[in-house]
Structure formats: structure tokens, C-alpha cells
N, C-alpha and C positions, 0 to 999 in steps of 0.2 A: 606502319600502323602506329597511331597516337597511343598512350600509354591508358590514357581513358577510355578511352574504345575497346582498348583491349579486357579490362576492367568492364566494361558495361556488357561487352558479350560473354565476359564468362558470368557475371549477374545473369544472364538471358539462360546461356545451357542451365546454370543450377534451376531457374524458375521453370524451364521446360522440362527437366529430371522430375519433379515438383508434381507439375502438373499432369506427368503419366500417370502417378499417384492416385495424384486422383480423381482423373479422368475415369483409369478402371475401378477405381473404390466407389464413387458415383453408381458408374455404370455397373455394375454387380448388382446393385441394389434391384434394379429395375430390370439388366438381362442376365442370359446366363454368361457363366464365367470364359467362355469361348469370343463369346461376342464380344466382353469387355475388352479382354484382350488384343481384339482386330483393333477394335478403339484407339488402343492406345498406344499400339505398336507405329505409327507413322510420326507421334510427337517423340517417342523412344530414340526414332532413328533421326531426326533431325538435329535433337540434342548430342546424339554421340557423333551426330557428323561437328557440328559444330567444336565440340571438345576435341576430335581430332583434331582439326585445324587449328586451335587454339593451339596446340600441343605444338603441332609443328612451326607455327606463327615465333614461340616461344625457343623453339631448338634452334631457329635459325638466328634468334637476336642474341642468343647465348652463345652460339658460337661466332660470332661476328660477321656472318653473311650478309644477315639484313638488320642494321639494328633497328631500336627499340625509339619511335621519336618522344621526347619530351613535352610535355605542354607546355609546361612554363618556360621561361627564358633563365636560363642558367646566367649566374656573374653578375 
């Protein structure tokens, strides 16, 4: 994985953390606090899937299994 990409998906989980926010703060307004919550549980769990993975994406370039590709051209 490119090092921007890497970069651009963790921008993605923080903006879907984000947007559980407030998707249920929204939705509260309008239903009860049960409902908001079904709402907002499916962007919840895609976000922490994704941060998983980042997480592991990152264990493994730290330890030198898979490194980490550069964008630019080093030298």
C-alpha cells in the first residue's frame, strides 16, 4: 500500500467516526434515541473495520513483512 492511501483512508475512518456523530445527533432530533442509534450503528462499524485494518496494514510495515510503498522516488 502507497503511503497516501494509507493517509487518505485513515482521513476516511476519522470522517466516518464523524459522521456517526452525526448522523445519530441528526436523527434524535426527528426520532426516538433507539432509532438514531440503529442509524448509526452500520457507519460505526465500517469505520472500526476500516481502522482495524489500517492498524494491521501498519503492524505489518513496522515489522517488515509488508512494507510501506513510497510515492515519491527516493535519491
Amino acid at each position: 500500500m502507497k503511503q497516501s492511501t494509507f493517509v487518505r483512508h485513515g482521513l476516511l475512518s476519522f470522517g466516518l467516526v464523524l459522521a456517526t456523530f452525526v448522523v445519530r445527533g441528526t436523527s434524535r432530533l426527528v426520532l426516538d434515541e433507539r432509532t438514531a442509534t440503529l442509524l448509526s450503528v452500520p457507519i460505526g462499524l465500517v469505520a472500526f473495520a476500516l481502522l482495524v485494518w489500517l492498524f494491521l496494514v501498519a503492524l505489518l510495515s513496522v515489522t517488515g513483512v509488508r512494507p510501506m510503498e513510497a510515492d515519491l522516488e527516493e535519491g
